[in-house]
C-alpha positions in Angstrom: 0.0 0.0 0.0 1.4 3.4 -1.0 -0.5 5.9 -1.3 1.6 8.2 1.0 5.2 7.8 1.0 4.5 6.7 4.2 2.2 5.2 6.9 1.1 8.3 8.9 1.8 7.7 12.6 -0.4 9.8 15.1 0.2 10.0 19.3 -1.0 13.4 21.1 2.3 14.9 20.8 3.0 13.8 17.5 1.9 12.6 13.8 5.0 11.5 12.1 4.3 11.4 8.3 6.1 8.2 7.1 3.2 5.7 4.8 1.0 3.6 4.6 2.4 -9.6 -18.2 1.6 -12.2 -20.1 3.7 -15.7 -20.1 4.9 -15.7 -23.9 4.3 -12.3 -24.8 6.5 -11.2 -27.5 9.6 -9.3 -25.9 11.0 -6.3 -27.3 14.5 -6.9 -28.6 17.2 -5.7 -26.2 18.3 -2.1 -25.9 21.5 -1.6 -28.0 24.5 0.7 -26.2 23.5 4.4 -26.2 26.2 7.0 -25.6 25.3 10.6 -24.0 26.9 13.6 -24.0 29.1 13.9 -20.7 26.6 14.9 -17.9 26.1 18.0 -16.1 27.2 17.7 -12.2 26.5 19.7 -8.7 29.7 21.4 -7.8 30.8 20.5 -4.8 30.1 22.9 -1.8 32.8 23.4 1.2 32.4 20.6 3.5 30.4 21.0 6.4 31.9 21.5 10.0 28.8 20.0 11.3 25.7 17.9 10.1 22.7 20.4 8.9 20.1 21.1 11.1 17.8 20.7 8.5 17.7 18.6 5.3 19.2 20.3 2.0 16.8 19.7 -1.2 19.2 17.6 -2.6 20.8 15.9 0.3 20.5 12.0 -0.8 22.5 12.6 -4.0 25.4 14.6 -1.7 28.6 12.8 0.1 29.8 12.8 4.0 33.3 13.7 2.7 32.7 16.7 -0.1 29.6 18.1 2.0 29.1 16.7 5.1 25.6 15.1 4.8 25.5 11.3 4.4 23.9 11.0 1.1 25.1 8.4 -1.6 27.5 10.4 -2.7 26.1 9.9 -6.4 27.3 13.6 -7.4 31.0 12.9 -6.1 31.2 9.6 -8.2 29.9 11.9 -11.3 31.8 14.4 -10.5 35.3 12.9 -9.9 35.3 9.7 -11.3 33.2 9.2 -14.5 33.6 13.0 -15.6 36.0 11.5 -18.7 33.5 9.0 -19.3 29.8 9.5 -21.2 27.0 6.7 -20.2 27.4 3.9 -22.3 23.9 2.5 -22.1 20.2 3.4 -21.9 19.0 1.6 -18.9 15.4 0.8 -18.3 13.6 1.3 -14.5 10.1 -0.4 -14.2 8.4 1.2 -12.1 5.8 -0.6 -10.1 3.4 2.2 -8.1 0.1 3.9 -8.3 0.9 5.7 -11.3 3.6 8.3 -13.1 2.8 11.7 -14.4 4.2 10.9 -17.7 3.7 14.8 -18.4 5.7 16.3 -16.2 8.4 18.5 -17.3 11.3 16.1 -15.8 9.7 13.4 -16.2 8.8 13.4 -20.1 12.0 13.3 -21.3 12.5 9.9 -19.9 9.7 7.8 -20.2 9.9 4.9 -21.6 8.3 4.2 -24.9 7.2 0.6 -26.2 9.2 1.1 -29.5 6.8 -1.4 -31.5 2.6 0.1 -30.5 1.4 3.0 -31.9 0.3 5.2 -29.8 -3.8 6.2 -29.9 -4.7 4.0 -32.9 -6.7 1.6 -30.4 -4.8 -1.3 -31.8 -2.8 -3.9 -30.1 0.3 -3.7 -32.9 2.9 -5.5 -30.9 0.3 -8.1 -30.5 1.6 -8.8 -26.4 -2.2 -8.1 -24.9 -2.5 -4.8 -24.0 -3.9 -2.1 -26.6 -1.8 0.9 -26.7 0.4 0.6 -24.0 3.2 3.2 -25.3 4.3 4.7 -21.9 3.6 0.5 -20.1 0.4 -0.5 -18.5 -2.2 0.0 -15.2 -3.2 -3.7 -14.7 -6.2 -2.2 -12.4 -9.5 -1.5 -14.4 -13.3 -1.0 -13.1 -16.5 -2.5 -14.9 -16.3 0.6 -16.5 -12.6 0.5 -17.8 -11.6 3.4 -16.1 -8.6 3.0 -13.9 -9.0 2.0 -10.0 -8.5 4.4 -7.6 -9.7 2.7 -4.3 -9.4 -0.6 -3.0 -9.7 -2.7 0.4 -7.1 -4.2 2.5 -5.9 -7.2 1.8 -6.9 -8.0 5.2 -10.0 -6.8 4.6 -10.3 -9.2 1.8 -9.3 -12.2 3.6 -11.9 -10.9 6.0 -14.8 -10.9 4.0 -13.8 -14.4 2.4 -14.6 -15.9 5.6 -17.7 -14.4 6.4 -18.5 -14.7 2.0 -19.1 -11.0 1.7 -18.1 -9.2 -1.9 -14.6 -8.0 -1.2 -13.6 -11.6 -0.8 -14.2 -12.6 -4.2 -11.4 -14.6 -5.5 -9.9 -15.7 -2.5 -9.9 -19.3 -1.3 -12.0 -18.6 2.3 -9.3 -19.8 5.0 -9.3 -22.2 7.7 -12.0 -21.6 10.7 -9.1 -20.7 13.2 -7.3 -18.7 10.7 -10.7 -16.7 10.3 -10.9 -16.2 14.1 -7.4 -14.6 14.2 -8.6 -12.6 11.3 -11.8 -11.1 13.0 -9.2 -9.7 15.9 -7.3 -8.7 13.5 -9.7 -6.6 11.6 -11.2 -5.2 14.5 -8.1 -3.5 15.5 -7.3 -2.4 12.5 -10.9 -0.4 12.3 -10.3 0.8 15.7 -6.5 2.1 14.7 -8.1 4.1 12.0 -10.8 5.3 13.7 -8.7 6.0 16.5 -5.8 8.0 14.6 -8.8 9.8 12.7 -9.9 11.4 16.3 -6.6 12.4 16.7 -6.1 14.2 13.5 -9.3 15.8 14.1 -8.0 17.3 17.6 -5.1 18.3 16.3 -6.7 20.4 13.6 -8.7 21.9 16.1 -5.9 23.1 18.1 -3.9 24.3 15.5 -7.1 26.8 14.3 -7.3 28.2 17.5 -3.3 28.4 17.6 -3.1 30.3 14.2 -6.5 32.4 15.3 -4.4 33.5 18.6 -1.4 34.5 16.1 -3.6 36.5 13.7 -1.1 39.4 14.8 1.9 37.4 14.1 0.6 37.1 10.4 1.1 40.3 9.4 -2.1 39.6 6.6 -0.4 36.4 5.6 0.5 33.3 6.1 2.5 32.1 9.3 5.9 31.0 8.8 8.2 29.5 11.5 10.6 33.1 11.4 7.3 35.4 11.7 6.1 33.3 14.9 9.6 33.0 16.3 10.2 37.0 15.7 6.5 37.6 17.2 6.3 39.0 21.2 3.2 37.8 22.5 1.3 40.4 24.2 -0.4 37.7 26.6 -0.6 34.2 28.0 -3.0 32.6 26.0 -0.6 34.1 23.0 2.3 32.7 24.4 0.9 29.6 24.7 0.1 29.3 21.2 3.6 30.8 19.8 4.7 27.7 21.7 2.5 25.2 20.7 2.6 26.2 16.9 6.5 25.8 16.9 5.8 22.5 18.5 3.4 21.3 15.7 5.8 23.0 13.0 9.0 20.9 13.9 6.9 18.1 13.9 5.7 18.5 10.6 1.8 19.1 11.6 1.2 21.9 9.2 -2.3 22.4 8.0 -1.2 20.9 4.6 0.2 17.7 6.1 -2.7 17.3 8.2 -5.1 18.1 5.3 -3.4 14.9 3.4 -3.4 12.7 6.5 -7.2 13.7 7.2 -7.6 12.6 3.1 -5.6 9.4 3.8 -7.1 7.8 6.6 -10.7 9.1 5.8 -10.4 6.8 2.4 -9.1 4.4 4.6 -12.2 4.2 6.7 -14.5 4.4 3.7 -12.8 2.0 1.2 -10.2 0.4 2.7 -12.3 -1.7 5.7 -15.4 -1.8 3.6 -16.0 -5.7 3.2 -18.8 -5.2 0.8 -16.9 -3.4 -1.6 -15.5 -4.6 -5.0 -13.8 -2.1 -8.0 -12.7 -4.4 -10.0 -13.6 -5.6 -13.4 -14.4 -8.9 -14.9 -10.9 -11.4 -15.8 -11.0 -10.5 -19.4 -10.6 -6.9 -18.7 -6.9 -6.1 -18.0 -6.2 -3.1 -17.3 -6.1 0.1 -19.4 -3.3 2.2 -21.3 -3.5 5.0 -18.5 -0.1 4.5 -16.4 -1.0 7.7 -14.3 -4.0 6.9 -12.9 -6.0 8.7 -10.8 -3.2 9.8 -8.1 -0.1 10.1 -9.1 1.7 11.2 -6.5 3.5 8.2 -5.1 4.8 7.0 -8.5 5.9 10.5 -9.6 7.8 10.7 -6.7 9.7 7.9 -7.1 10.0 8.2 -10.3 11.7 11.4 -10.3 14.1 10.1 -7.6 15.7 7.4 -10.0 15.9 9.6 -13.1 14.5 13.0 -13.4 16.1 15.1 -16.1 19.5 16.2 -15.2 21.5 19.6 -16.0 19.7 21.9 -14.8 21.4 24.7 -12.2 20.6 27.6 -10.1 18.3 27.5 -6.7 15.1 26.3 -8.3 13.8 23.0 -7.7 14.4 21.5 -11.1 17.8 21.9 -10.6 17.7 20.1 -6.8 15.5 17.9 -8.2 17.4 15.1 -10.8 17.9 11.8 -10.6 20.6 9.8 -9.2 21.1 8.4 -12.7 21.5 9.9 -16.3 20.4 7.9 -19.4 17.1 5.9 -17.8 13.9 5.1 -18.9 11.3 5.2 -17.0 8.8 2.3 -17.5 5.1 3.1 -16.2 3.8 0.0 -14.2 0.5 0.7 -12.6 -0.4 -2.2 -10.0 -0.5 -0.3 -7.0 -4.1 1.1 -5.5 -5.0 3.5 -2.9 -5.1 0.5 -0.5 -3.8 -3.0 -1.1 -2.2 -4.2 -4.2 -3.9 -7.1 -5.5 -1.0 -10.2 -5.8 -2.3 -11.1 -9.4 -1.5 -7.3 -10.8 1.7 -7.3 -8.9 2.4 -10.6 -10.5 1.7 -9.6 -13.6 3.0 -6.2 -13.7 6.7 -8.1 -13.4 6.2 -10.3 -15.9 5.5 -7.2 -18.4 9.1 -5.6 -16.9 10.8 -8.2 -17.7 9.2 -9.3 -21.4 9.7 -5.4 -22.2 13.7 -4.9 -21.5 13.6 -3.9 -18.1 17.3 -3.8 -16.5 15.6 -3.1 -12.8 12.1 -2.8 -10.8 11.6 -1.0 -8.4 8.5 -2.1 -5.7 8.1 1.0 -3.3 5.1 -0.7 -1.8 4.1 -3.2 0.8 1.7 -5.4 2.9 1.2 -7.3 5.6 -0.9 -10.6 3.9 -0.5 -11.9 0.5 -2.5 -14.7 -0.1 -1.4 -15.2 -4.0 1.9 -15.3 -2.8 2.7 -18.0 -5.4 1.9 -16.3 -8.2 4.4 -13.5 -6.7 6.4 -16.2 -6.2 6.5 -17.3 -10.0 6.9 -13.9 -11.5 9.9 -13.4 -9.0 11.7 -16.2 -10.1 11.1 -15.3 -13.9 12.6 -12.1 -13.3 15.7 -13.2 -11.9 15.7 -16.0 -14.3 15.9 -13.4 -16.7 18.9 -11.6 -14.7 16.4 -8.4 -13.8 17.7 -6.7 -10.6 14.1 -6.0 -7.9 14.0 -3.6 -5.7 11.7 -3.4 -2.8 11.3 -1.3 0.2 11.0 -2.7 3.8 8.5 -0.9 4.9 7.3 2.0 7.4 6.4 0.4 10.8 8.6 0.0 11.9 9.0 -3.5 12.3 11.5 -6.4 12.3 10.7 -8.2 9.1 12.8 -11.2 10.5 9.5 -11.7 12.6 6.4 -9.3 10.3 7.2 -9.9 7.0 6.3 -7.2 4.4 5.0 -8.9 1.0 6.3 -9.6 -1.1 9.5 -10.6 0.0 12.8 -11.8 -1.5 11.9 -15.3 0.4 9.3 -17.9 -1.6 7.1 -20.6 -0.2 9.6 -23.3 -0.8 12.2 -21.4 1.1 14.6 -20.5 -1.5 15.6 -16.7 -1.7 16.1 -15.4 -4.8 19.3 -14.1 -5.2 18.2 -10.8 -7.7 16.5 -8.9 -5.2 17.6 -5.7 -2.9 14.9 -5.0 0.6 15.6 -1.1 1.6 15.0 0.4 4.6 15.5 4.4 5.3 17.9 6.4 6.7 18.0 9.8 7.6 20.0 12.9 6.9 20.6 13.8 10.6 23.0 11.3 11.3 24.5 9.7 14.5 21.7 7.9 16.8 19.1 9.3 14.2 21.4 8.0 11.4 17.9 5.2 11.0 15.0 6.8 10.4 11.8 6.2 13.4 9.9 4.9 10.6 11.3 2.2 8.6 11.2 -1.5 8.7 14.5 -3.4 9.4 15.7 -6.6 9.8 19.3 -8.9 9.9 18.0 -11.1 7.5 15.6 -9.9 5.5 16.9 -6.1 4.6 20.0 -5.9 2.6 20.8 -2.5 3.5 19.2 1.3 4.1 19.9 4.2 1.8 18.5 7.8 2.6 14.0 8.3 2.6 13.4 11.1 4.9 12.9 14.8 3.8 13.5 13.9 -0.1 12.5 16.3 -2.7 11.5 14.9 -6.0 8.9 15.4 -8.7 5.0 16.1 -8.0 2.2 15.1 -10.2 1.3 18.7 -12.3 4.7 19.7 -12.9 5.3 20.1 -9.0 7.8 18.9 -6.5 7.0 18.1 -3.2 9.4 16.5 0.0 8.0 13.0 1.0 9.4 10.4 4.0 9.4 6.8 3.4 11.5 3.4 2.7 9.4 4.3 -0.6 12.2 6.8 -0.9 14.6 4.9 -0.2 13.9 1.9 -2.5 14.4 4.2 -5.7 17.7 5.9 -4.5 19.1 2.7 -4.4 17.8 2.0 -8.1 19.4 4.6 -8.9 22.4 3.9 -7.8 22.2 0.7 -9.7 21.0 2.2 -13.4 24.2 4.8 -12.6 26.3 1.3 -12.2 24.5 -0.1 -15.6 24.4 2.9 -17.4 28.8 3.8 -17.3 29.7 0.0 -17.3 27.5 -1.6 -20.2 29.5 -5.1 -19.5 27.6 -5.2 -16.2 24.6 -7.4 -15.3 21.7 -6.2 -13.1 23.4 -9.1 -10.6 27.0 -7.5 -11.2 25.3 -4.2 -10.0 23.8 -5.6 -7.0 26.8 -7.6 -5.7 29.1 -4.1 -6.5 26.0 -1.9 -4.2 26.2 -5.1 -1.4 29.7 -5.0 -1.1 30.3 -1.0 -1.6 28.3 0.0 1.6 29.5 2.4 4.4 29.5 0.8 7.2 29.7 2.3 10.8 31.2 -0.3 13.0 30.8 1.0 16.5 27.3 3.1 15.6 24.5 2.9 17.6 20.9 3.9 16.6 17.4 4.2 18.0 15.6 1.2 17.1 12.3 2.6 15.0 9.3 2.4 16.6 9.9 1.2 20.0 11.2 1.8 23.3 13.7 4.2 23.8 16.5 1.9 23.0 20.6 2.3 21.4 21.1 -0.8 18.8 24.0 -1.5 16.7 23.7 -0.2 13.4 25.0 -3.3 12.3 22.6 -5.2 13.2 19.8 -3.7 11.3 20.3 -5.2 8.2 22.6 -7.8 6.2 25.3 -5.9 5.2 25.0 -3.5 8.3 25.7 -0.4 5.8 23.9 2.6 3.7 24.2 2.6 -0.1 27.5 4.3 -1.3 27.6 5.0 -5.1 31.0 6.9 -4.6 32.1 3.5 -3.1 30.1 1.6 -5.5 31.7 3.5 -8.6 35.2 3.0 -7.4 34.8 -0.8 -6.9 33.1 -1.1 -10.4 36.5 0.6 -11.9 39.0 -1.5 -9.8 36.7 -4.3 -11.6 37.2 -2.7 -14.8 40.7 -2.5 -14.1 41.6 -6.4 -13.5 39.2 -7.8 -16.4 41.4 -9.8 -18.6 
């Protein structure tokens, strides 16, 4: 589920904002070696004395070493390592989400384009199943053949199987005692949203009569943290609410933020716990051509994290925002709803990555059941069969998911792990203890390493760019870093790429972190994930020329 970057946490004090193909088709011939022009660069600021107090717009891409933020230090390696070199190869990201805004100014440029269908004729000319699918597909259609905006939980779903109500349909009913634990299940989930939608509701409240008590402080406009923090209150009761509004600003409860959390969990309530409810269309429908879908926002997001356009400078946002990697194509895979991914659209969404070219996939999305795991399962293996690289992030509950598992997962029902896959979980840009963000999943055996997802500023459906929080982020920076690997070595596999990113990370030996979501508690960093490190492209680059170096 992804329709925010993140699950949206709410206690009284504080609402954190981190989320919540056809077998045989005919497969486009693969991409031949496309060289660039050499790519535009950030120049590199004076290092930092000390870590930022808050996040710069481009931190993620920046290094510890050149300025003093641990990014991925993916404009270092451009800058001082591959600046006599031009990409070799046009590398194609599938992107898996709730949709792309194929029109937006960064974006547009570098969209993938199915080559072999004609776009608008209504015609199937590739002859692979899906009629016009220029930019790649949505695999989530209504009756109607529009696109799917809504769905249930997958919970929900497994719910309603057992008590043979409509959002069930589809799903074998499960075991009597399995149904039992369900029912708990469900009702706490209900009471959760319920729950965190009082909360919102107070905390809107309060910050209306905050910002009524600060009229003054406006000035005619809108309140900003330096017009509040410059205002003298002229009694308690304004006092009390310079102090509360600071509060709520630090943590992020702006009446925007609020807005969308209000949005998010009021859908929840209506769609996503709604047992009698079923969007979807008959089998034979599947899908339709529109790959941005009705919100956009996740997958543009993401999107713009892995390859945005590139070369633009000056403080504006196009030229913070621009991806981690030059010469990508962004393939649109709609699977993902504003609620659960169904397993058979997830399934099938790989299978078209990998029977149209794709080099990597990128999953920034998540659940807790997954009852067609084995069709997961098989698409999985046909993708790393097929030597794709799959990228999935951990998670935002900050769980273990050694013990919670967040589907799908690198580990299928036989108990083989497939060896092509990277989990992600999220770091932050402030470092030290907080170096792990509160937020994201993590796990010694079942995430491979973290890479940074908080504060990241990236494209916005409409031409906009936004700040977002989640191992959603963090997923695509490290697909990325792998197109950037794929892209300036063309000898490289999608596995070369991964083992180069496995064995490339920084590691902090004697680190110790807050363990997300839980007690206050100091873990090793180390012991967080497999390779107890965050991405390093830097690192990554210079091991992929030491390679370069010693090939016969």
């Amino acid at each position: 589920m992804t329709r925010l970057p993140a699950l949206l946490r709410l206690t009284p004090a504080l609402l954190l904002l981190v989320g919540c193909a056809r077998a045989g088709a005919p497969t486009n011939p693969a991409p031949q070696p496309v060289v660039r022009e050499p790519i535009a660069v950030t120049p590199a600021p004076p290092p930092a004395t000390a870590l930022p107090d808050t996040a710069r717009s481009d931190w993620h891409r920046l290094s510890l070493e050149t300025d003093g933020v641990l990014g991925v230090g993916s404009e270092r390696a451009l800058r001082e390592l591959l600046a006599n070199r031009r990409p070799q190869r046009e590398v194609i990201v599938a992107v898996i989400d709730g949709g792309v805004d194929t029109a937006h100014t960064a974006l547009a440029p570098v969209m993938w384009r199915n080559a072999r269908e004609v776009a608008g004729n209504n015609r199937d000319d590739d002859g692979n199943g899906y009629v016009d699918d220029v930019f790649g597909w949505n695999f989530m259609a209504q009756p109607d053949g529009k696109a799917v905006h809504h769905e249930t939980f997958e919970l929900t779903r497994l719910y309603a199987s057992c008590r043979n109500q409509p959002a069930g349909q589809g799903i074998v009913r499960p075991p009597a005692l399995s149904c039992d634990s369900l029912q708990r299940a469900y009702s706490s989930k209900a009471e959760e949203i319920t729950g965190t939608l009082r909360q919102i509701e107070n905390i809107q409240r309060t910050l209306t009569q905050v910002e009524t008590a600060l009229a003054a402080a406006a000035n005619g406009g809108g309140l900003t943290r330096a017009k509040v923090e410059a205002f003298t209150p002229g009694n308690a009761t304004q006092e009390q609410a310079k102090r509360m509004w600071l509060q709520l600003d630090a943590a992020g409860l702006g009446a925007e933020s609020l807005a969308d959390a209000r949005k998010a969990y009021d859908a929840q309530a209506k769609y996503g716990l709604d047992t009698a409810y079923y969007p979807r269309a008959a089998a034979s429908v599947n899908g339709t051509r529109d790959v941005t879908g009705p919100d956009a926002s996740h997958g543009t997001h993401v999107a713009g994290i892995i390859g945005a356009v590139r070369g633009a400078s000056g403080a504006t946002p196009q030229a913070a925002v621009q991806g981690i990697s030059p010469n990508v194509r962004i393939m649109g895979l709609r699977a993902v709803p504003d609620g659960d991914e169904r397993d058979a659209d997830v399934a099938r969404a790989i299978r078209y990555a990998v029977d149209h070219g794709a080099h990597i996939i990128n999953m920034s999305f998540g659940k807790a059941y997954s009852p067609g795991k084995a069709v997961v399962d098989s698409a999985v293996r046909y993708a790393a069969d097929k030597g794709v690289l799959l990228v999935h992030a951990a998670g935002n509950d900050g769980e273990n998911n050694d013990v919670v598992p967040s589907y799908p997962t690198s580990v299928l029902d036989n108990g083989s792990r497939v060896g092509n896959w990277l989990e992600v979980g999220a770091s932050s840009w402030k470092g030290e203890d907080k170096l792990v963000t509160g937020f994201s999943n993590y796990g010694r055996t079942m995430v491979d390493l973290f890479a940074p997802g908080e504060d990241i500023l990236s494209t916005a459906p409409g031409g906009g760019y936004k700040r977002e929080s989640g191992t959603s982020m963090a997923a695509p920076v490290v697909s990325g870093v792998a197109a950037l690997l794929l892209s300036y070595f063309p000898t490289l596999t999608p596995a070369d790429a991964r083992e180069i990113i496995v064995q490339s990370v920084r590691t902090f030996p004697t680190l110790k972190v807050m363990l997300p979501n839980g007690p206050s508690q100091a873990v090793p960093f180390s012991a967080l994930s497999r390779t107890g490190g965050l991405v390093d492209a830097y690192n990554a680059v210079k091991l992929a020329l030491q390679r370069e170096a010693i090939r016969p």
